[in-house]
Structures are given as C-alpha cells and as structure tokens.
C-alpha positions as CSV (number, residue, x, y, z in Angstrom):
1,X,14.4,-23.1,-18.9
2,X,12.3,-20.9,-16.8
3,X,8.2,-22.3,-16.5
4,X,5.4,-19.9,-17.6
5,X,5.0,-19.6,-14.0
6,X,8.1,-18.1,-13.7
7,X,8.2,-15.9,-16.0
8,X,5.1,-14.2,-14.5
9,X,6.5,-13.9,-11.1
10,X,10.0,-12.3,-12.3
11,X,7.3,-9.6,-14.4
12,X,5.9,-9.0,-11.3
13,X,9.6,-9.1,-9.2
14,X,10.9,-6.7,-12.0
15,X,7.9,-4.2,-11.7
16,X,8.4,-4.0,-8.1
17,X,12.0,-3.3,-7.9
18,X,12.2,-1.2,-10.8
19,X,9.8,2.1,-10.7
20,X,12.5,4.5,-12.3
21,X,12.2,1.8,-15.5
22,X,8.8,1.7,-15.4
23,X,8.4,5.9,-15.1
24,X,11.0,6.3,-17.7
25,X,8.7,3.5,-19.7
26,X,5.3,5.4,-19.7
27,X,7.7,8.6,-20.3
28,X,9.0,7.1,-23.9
29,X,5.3,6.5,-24.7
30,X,4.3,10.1,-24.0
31,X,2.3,9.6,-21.4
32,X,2.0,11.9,-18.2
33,X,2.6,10.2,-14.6
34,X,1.4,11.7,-11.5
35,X,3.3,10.8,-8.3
36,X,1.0,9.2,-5.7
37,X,1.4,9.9,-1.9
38,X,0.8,7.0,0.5
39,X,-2.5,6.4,0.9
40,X,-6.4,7.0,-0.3
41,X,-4.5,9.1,-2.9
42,X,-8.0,8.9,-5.4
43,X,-5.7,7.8,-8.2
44,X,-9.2,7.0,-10.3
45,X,-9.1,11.1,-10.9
46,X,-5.3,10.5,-12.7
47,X,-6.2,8.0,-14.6
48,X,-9.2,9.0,-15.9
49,X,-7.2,12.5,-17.2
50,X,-5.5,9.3,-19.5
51,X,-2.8,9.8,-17.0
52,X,-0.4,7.1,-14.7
53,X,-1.1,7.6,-11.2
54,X,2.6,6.1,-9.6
55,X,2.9,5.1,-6.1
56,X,5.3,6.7,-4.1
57,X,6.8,4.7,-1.6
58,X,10.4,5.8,-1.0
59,X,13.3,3.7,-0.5
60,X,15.8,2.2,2.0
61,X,18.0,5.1,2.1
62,X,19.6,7.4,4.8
63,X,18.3,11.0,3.4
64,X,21.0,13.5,2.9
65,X,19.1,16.6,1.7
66,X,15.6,16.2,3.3
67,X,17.6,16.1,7.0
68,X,17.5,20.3,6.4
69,X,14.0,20.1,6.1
70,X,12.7,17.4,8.6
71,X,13.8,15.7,11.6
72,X,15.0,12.4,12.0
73,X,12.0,11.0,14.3
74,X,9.5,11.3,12.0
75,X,8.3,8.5,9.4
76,X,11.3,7.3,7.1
77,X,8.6,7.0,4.1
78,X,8.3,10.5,4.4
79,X,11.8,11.3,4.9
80,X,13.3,9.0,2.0
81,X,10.2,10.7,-0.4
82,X,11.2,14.1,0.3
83,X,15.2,12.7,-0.6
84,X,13.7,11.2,-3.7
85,X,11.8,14.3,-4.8
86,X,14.7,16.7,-3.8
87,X,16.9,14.5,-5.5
88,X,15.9,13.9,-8.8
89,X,14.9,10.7,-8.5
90,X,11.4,11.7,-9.0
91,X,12.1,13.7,-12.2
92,X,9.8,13.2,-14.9
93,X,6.6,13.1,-12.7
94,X,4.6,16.1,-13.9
95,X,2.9,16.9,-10.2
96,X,2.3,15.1,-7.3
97,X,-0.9,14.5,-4.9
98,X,-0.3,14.5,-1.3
99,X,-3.4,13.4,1.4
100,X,-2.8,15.6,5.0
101,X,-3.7,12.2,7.0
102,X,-1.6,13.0,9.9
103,X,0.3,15.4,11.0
104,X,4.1,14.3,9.4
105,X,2.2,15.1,6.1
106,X,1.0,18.9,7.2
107,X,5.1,19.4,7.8
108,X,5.7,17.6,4.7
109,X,3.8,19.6,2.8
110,X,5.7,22.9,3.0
111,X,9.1,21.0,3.1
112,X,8.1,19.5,-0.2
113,X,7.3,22.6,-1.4
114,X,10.8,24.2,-0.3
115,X,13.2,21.8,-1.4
116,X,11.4,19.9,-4.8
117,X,10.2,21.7,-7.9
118,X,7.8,19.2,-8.7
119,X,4.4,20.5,-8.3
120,X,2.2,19.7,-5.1
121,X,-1.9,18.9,-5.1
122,X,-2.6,18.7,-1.4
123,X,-5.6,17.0,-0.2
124,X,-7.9,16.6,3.2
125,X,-10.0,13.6,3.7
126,X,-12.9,14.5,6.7
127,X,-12.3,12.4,9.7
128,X,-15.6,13.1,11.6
129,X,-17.3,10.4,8.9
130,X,-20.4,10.4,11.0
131,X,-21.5,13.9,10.2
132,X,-23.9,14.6,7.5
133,X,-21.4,17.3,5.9
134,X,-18.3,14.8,5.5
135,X,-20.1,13.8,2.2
136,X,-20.1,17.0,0.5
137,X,-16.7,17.9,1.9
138,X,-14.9,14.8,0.5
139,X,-16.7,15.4,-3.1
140,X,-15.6,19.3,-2.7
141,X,-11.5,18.1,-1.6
142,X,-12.2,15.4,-4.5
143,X,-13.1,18.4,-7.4
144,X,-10.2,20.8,-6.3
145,X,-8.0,17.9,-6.9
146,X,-9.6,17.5,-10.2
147,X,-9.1,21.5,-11.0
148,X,-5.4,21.4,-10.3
149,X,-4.7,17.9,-12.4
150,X,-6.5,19.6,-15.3
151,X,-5.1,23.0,-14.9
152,X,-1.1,21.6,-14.0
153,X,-1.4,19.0,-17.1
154,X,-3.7,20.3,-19.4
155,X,-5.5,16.7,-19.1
156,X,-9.3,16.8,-19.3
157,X,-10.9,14.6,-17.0
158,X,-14.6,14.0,-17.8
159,X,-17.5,12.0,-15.7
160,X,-17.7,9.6,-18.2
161,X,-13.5,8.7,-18.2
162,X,-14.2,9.0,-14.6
163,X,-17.0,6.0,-14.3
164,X,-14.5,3.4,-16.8
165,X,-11.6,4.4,-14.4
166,X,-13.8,3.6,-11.2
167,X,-15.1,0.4,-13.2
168,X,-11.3,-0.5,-14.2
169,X,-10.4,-0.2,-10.5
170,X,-12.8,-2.1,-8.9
171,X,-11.9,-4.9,-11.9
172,X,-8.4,-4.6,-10.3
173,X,-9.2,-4.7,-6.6
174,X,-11.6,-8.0,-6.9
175,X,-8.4,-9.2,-8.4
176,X,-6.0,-8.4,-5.9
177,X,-8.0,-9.7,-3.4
178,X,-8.5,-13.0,-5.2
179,X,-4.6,-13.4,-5.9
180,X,-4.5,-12.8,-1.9
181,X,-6.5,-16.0,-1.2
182,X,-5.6,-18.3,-4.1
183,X,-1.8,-17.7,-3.0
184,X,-2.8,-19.4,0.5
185,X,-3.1,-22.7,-1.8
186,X,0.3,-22.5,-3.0
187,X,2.4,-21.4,-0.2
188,X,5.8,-23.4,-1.8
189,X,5.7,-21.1,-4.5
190,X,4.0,-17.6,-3.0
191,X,6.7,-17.3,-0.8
192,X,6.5,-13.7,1.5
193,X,8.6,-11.6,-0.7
194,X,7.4,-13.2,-3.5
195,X,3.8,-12.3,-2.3
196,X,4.6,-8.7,-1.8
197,X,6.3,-8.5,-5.5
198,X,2.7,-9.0,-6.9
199,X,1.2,-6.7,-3.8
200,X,3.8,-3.7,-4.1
201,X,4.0,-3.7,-8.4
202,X,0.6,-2.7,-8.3
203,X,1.6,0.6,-7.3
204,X,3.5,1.9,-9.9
205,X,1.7,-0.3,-12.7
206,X,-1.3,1.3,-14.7
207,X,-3.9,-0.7,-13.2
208,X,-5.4,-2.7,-16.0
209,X,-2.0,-3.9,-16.9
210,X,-1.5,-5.5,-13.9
211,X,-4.7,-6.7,-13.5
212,X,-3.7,-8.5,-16.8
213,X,-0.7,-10.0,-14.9
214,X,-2.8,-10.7,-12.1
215,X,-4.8,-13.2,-14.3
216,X,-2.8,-14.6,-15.9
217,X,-1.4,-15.5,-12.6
218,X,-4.4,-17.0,-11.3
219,X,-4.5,-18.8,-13.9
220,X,-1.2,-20.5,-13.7
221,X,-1.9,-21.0,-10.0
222,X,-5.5,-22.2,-10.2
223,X,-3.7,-24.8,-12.4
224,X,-1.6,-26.2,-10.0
225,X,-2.4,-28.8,-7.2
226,X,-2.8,-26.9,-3.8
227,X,-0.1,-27.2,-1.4
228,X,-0.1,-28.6,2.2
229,X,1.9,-26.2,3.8
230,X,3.5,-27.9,7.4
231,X,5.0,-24.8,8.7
232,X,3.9,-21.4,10.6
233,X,1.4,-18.8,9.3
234,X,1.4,-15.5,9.9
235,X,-0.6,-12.0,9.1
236,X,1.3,-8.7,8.4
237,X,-0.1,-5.4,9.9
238,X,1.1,-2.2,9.2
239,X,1.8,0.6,6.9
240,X,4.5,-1.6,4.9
241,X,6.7,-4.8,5.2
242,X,9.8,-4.0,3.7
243,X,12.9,-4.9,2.4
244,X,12.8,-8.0,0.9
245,X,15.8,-8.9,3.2
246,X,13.0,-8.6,6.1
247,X,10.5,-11.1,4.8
248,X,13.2,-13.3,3.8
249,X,13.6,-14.3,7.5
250,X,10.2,-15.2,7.3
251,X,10.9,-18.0,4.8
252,X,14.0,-18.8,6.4
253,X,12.3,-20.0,9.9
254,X,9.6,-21.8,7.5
255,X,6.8,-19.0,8.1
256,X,4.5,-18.4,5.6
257,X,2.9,-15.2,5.0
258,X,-1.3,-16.0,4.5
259,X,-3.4,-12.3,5.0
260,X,-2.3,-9.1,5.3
261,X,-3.6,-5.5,6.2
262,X,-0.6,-3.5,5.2
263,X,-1.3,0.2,3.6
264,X,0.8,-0.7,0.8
265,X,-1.2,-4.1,-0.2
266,X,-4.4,-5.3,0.8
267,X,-5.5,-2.4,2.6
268,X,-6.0,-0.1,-0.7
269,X,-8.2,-2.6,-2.5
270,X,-10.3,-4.5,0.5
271,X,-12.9,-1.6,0.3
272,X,-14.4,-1.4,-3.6
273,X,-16.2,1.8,-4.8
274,X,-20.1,1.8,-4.4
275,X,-22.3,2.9,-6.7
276,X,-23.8,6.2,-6.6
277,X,-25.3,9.1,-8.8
278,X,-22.1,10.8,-9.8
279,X,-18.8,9.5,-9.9
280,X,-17.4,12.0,-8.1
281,X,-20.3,10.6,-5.2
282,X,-18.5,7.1,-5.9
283,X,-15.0,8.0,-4.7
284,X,-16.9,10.1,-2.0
285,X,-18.7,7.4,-0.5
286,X,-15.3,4.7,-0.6
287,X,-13.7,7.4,1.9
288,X,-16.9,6.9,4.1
289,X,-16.8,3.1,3.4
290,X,-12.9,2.4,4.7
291,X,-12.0,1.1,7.8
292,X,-9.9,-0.6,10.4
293,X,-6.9,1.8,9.4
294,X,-4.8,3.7,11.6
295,X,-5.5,7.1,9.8
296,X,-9.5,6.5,8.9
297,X,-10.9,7.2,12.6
298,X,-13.2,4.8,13.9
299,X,-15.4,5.3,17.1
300,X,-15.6,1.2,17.2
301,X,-12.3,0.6,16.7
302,X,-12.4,-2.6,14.3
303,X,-9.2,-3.3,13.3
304,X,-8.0,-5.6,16.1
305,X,-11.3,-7.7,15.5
306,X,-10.8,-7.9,12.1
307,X,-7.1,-8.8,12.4
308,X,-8.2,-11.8,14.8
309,X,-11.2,-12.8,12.4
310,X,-8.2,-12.7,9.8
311,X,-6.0,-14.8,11.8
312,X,-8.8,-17.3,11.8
313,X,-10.5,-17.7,9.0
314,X,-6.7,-18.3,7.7
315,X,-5.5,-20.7,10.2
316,X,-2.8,-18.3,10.9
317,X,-0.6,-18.5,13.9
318,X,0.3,-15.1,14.6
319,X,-0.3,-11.8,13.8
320,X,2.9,-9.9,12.5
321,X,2.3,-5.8,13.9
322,X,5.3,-4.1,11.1
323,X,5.5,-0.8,12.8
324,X,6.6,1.9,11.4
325,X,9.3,3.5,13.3
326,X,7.8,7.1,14.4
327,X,4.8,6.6,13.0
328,X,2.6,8.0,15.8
329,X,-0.6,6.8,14.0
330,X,0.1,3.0,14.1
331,X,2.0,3.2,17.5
332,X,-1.7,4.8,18.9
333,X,-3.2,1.6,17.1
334,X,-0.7,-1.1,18.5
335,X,-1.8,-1.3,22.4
336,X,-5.2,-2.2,21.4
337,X,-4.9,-4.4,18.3
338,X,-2.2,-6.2,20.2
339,X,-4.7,-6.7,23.7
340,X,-7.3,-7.8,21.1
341,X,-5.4,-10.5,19.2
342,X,-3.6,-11.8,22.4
343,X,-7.2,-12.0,24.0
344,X,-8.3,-14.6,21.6
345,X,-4.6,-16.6,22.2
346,X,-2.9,-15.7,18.9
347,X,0.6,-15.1,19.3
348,X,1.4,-11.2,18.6
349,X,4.8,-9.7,17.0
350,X,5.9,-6.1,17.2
351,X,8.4,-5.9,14.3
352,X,10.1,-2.3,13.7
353,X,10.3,-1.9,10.3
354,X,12.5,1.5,9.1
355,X,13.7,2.6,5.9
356,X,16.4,5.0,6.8
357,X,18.4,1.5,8.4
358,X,19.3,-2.3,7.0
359,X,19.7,-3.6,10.4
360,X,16.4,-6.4,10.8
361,X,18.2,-8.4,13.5
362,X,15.9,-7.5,16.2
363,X,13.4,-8.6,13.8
364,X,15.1,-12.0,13.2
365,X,16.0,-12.5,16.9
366,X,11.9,-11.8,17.5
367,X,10.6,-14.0,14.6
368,X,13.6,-17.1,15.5
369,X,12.1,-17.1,18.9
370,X,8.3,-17.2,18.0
371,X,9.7,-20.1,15.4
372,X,11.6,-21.7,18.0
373,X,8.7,-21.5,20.7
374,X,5.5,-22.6,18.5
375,X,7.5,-25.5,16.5
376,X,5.3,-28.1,15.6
C-alpha cells in the first residue's frame, strides 16, 4: 500500500509526464490554455484573462516535419516544438506566446508561423537593462501582449486580476524555492528525477494547484527525520536536464542532485515580482530584476559566482554544466562559468544534453569517471 508520501510524488511524476492529459483536462472544464514558450514568457498576463498559461517544452523526438523549416544545428527544444505544433500535438491551445531571446527564436518565429495554425503572440524583452527607457519598453512589449490575448480569446484581463495573479505567483515561487531546499534534507527519497518531477510539473500546472501540491509536500517531508546523505552532490546548470533516463545515471553512481539553475526549474521562480505602482510596472521591473542567465545580459557576469556560492552553501561537489546542444547562448556562457567554478576547486562537468537523440553515454562515461575519481 502506497504512503501519503507516495502518493504525492506519483501526482507530481504523472503531471510531469503527462501534459496532453492535463491540456485535454482544463479543455473538458472549458477553460482556455495558452501555450508558453521557453522562458520569461509573463504567464501572470494568461492567467489573470482566467486563462492556463502551459509550458512548452517539447520532447525527445527526431522532428519529421519541422526539418523543412529549420535546420538540424539549431536548439532541439525549438525543433521538437515546431514538430509538436506542426503536428497536432499542440491542438487545443488557443494561441501561443513566444519571447525573441536569441536569435533561433527570430527564425522560429516565421517557421511557426508557416507550418502551425495555432496563433503566434511574439514578444521582445530589452537587453540594454541599464538604460532609462528599458522600463517603458518592457511595460509597452508587456501591453501588446495583453491586446492580442484579449483580442485572440476574447478574455478580459483587468489590473485588479492582474495584482491576484502576480500575488498567486510569487505564493508559488517562495514555494518552489522552499521545496528546493527542504528536499536537500531528504536526499533518499528526492532522488534527481524525482526532483525534477516536482520542478518540471509546474509548467503545465495552473499555478495555485501546484502550489497546493507543493505544500502538501512539504509537509510530508518536514515530517520526516532528515537524511544523512554519504554520497556525491552535484548542481545542474543549464537550460534543461532531461530525460529522466539522464538523471537516472546520477542516482545510479550515488550522486545526489542538491541546487539547480536550470531555465526549466529554479531559474523561473528565484527572482519574485517587486512591488510597484501598476501591475503592469510589477512584471516590468522582474525583467529588470533577473539575472545570472545566459539570455538576460549582464555587464558583471554573475552567474559563475553565483553557481560557486551555490556549490557552497550546499556542500556540493561539482557543478553539473547540461548544455544544450546548439544552443549558442549557453555555449557563450560555458568558458567563463566553468574558469569560475574550477577557480575555487569544484569539480566541473560539461554534459550534452539533446532532445532530438537517446544516446546519454558520453554523459554516463563523464559522470562514472567524476564518481570513480572523487569516491569517498
């Protein structure tokens, strides 16, 4: 007989593996869902339209249609969204939202637009943050989002549905973030794909239900006696850590995953939404807030000494660099965050992580040797 516990971490496993259930879920109830581009997608607009803002991720597939409007050496999450969306698997989704944070969007912008019929809502975010105009511009990207939501669904979104959404994110984010470090006290049962069930379920859950989950979590967790964990620690880096079969070998060389700065988990909820005179301000000033991320530009570059503080404040033994295969953005980041860490004598990994393949062995070759070399 399964333990609450149990129960709550296949709710959170069954969430994450299952997004075309969960679509067709919100569908039956008659609500609209909005597909979500990776990342800084301001999902707080969708939701305050009384809308589901749903992550979009793509898949570990070889695209079929979306090779006749991209090439192979650009990012597979791009390629295997386009497949998705050209597809059908996407169908249902009354429009999408798509940031232009690098240049593999700008081409999959009019690709999308050739070869889906789902409706695009492109979006800039202002890169020179220091200027006095990146404000007003972010606000003025943020209200022709809101223009095309309302005039595409026929959803009013107001100021005042916007300020509960902001509120209800936040409430979400401070629980993320809490899940993250509780977890490090139950390592035997927070396992690294287990971890990433909770992390990557948030995306395509409306976010007060899974901050409902996430409690209830905690509390099972904060119930339990903390774990001594013997083995190695690591942090993940990187725009995703996926498939499961990948962070599996983690586990299997008795690695424990304790921090992470991955796009698709910690990275969207480490920086809350301030306060400020209009909501619309709010969202504004989070854009201005973010940082150490490959596509938020930084004259200071903080990511590699925030990685390291990371590493120690966790008692983690390495830090795991997931890069995306052609991802140009994170291989620009990688020389320096990986001088930065080894500086301090952390161990650093460079694991290629591609969803258009199921081949991890270099990965398991790479992570078997830092096992084999740091064993206690």
């Amino acid at each position: 007989m399964m333990s609450n516990l149990e129960k709550i971490l296949q709710e959170f496993k069954t969430a994450a593996t299952t997004p075309r259930e969960i679509l067709d879920r919100y569908l039956s109830q008659g609500k609209k869902v909005v597909g979500c581009f990776p990342i800084y997608t301001p999902e707080e607009l969708v939701h305050a339209g009384s809308m589901i803002p749903m992550g979009l991720w793509g898949g570990q597939i070889s695209p079929a249609i979306a090779g006749k409007y991209s090439p192979i050496f650009i990012c597979s999450i791009m390629r295997s969204c386009l497949e998705y969306g050209m597809s059908g698997v996407y169908d249902g989704v009354c429009c999408t939202i798509m940031p232009m944070l690098c240049d593999t969007y700008r081409g999959m912008n009019s690709a999308w637009k050739a070869g889906s019929n789902i409706p695009l809502i492109s979006m800039i975010h202002p890169q020179n943050r220091d200027s006095a105009a990146a404000h007003d511009f972010m606000v003025a990207e943020y209200q022709a989002v809101r223009e095309q939501l309302e005039e595409i669904t026929g959803c009013k979104i107001t100021d005042e549905a916007l300020e509960k959404s902001i509120e209800i994110y936040n409430d979400h984010s401070r629980a993320i973030l809490e899940f993250s470090e509780e977890a490090n006290n139950h390592l035997d049962v927070i396992t690294p794909v287990v971890r990433h069930a909770v992390m990557k379920s948030a995306t395509f859950l409306e976010k007060s239900e899974h901050t409902k989950m996430l409690r209830a979590l905690l509390d099972e967790l904060k119930a339990r006696p903390k774990h001594t964990w013997m083995g190695k620690k690591v942090i993940l880096t990187g725009i995703t850590a996926e498939p499961d079969e990948f962070l599996e070998i983690f586990s299997e060389n008795n690695i424990a995953v304790v921090g992470d700065d991955l796009a698709q988990e910690s990275r969207l909820y480490r920086t809350l939404i301030p306060n400020g005179k209009t909501p619309m301000d709010r969202l504004a000033a989070q854009w201005l807030n973010r940082y150490g991320c490959c596509v938020v530009h930084e004259t200071d570059l903080t990511r590699g000494k925030m990685l390291v503080e990371m590493a120690k404040k966790t008692g983690a033994d390495a830090v795991a660099v997931c890069l995306m295969r052609f991802c140009d953005m994170e291989e620009y980041d990688y020389p320096y965050i990986s001088n930065e860490i080894e500086l301090t004598g952390i161990y650093c990994l460079c694991l290629e992580v591609d969803q258009s393949t199921q081949n991890n062995e270099q990965s398991r070759t790479k992570i078997q040797s830092f096992a084999e070399k740091y064993r206690h």
